[in-house]
Rosetta silent file (secondary structure, phi, psi, omega in degrees, C-alpha in Angstrom):
SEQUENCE: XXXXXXXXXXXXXXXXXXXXXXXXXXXXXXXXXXXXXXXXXXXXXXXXXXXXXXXXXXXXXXXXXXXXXXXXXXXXXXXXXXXXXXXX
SCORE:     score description
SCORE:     0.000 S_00000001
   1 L     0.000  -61.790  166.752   -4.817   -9.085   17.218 S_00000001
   2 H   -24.254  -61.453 -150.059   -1.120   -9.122   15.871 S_00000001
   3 H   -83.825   26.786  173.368   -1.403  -11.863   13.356 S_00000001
   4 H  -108.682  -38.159  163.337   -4.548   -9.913   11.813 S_00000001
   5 H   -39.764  -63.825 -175.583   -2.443   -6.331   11.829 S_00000001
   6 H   -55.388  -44.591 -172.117   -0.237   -7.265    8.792 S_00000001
   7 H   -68.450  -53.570 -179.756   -3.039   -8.626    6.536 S_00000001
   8 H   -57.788  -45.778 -157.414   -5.118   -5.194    7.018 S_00000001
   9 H   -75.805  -26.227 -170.184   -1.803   -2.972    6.698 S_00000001
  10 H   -87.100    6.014  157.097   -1.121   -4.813    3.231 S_00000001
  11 H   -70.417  -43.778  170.972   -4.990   -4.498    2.489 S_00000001
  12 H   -26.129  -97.155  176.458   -4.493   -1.360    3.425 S_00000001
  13 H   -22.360  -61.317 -179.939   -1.546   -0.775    1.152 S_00000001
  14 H   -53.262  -52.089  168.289   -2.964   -2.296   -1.456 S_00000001
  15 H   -89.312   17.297  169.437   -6.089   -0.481   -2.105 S_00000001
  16 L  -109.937   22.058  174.463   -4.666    2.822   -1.396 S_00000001
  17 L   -50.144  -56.012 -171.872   -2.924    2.572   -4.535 S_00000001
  18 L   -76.037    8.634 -174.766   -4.905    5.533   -6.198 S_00000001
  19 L    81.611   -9.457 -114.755   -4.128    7.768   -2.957 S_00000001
  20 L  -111.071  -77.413 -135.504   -8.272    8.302   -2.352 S_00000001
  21 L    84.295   10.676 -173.513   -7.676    7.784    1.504 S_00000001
  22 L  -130.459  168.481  155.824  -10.498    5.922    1.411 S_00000001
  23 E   179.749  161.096 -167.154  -12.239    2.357    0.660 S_00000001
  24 E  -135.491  136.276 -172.409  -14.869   -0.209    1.003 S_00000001
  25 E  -154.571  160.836 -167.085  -15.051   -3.793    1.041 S_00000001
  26 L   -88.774  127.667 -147.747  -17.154   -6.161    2.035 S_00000001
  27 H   -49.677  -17.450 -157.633  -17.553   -7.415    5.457 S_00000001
  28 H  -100.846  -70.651  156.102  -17.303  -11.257    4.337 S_00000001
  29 H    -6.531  -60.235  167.211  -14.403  -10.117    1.844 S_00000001
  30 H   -70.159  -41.938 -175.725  -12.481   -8.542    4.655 S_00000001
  31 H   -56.143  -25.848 -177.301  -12.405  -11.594    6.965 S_00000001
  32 H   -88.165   -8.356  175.668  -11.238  -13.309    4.410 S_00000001
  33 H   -68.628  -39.517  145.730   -8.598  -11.050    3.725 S_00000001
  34 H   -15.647  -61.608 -158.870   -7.753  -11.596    7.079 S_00000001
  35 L   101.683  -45.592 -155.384   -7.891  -14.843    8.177 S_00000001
  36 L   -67.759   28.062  176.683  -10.267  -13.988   10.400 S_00000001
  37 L   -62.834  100.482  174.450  -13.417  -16.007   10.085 S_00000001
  38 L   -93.822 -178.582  172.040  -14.758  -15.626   13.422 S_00000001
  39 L  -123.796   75.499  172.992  -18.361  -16.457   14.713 S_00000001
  40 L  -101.348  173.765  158.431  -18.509  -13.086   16.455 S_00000001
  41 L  -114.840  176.768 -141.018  -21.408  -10.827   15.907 S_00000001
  42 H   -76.406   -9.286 -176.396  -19.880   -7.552   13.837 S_00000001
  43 H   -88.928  -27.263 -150.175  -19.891   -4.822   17.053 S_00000001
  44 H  -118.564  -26.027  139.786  -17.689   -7.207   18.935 S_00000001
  45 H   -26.790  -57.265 -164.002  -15.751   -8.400   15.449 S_00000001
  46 H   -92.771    3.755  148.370  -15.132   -4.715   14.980 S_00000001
  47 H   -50.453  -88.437  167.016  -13.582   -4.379   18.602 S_00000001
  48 H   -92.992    9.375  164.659  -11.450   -7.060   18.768 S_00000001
  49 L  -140.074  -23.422  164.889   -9.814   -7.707   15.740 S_00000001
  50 H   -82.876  -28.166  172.791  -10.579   -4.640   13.311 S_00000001
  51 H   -45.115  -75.753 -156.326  -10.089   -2.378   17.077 S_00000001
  52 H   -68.711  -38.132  175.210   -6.718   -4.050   17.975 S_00000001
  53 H   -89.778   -3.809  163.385   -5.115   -4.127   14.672 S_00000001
  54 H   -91.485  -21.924  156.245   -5.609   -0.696   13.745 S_00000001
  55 H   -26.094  -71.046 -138.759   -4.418    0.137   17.209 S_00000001
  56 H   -81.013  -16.362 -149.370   -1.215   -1.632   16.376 S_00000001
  57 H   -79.295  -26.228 -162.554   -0.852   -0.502   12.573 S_00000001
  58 H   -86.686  -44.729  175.010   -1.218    3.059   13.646 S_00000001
  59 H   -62.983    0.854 -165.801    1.329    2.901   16.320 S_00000001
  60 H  -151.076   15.360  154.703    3.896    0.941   14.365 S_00000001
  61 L  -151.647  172.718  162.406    3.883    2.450   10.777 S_00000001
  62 L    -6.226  -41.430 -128.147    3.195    5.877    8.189 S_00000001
  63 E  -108.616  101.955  171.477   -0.228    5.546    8.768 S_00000001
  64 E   -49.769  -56.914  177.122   -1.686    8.165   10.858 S_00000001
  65 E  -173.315  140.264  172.743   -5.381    7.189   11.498 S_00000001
  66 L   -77.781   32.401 -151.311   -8.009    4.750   10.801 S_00000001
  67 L   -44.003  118.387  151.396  -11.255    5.314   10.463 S_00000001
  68 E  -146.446  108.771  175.500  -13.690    2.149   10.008 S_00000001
  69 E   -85.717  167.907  166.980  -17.344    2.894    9.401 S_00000001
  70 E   -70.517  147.713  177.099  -20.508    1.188    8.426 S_00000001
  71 L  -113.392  -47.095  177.696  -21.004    1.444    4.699 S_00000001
  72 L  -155.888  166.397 -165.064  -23.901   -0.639    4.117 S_00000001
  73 E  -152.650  139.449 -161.310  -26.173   -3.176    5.613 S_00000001
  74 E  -121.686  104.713 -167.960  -28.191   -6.175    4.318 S_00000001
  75 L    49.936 -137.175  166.227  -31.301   -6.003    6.795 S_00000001
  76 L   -72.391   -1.912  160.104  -29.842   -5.367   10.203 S_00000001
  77 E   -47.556   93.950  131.815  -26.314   -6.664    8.913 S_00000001
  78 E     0.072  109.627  166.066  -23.787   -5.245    8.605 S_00000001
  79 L  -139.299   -2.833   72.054  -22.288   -6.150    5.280 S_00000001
  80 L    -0.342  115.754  177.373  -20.150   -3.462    3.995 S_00000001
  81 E  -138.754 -179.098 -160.116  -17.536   -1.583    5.728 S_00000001
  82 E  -158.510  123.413  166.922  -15.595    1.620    4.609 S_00000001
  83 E  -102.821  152.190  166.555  -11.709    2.457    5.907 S_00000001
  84 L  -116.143   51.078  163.854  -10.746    6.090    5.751 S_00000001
  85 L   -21.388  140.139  154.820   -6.939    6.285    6.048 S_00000001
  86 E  -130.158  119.533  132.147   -4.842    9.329    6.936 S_00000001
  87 E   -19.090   93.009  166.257   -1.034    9.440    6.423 S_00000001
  88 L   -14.529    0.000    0.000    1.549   10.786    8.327 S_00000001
């Protein structure tokens, strides 16, 4: 979970440039933003490694709560995902 934490807070960071609190990127997109190409399927993806690093990010910087919903889906797929940031 740790080495996965850092890449999301500077994705994070990064695309919170305009302030929005919000953003969406694409589920293939984020893993790679990651590292994290896993062979999970996406409820147990979004558990353990999108779960556990917003756990840590919220407990160990600015960043009040995380929000990460489905945004859009390609059949029953999950391909899309949308963070919702709050600030401290």
């Amino acid at each position: 979970s740790g080495r996965y934490s850092w890449n999301l807070y500077q994705l994070i960071k990064s695309r919170l440039l305009d302030k929005s609190g919000a953003f969406s990127i694409k589920l293939d997109e984020l893993m790679i933003e990651l590292n994290s190409r896993v062979n999970l399927e996406f409820k147990d993806y979004k558990k353990s490694v999108i779960g556990r690093s917003i756990d840590e990010i919220v407990e160990k910087t600015e960043i009040k709560s995380i929000k990460c919903v489905n945004a859009e889906r390609q059949g029953r797929r999950v391909s899309k995902v949308r963070f919702e940031i709050e600030m401290r």
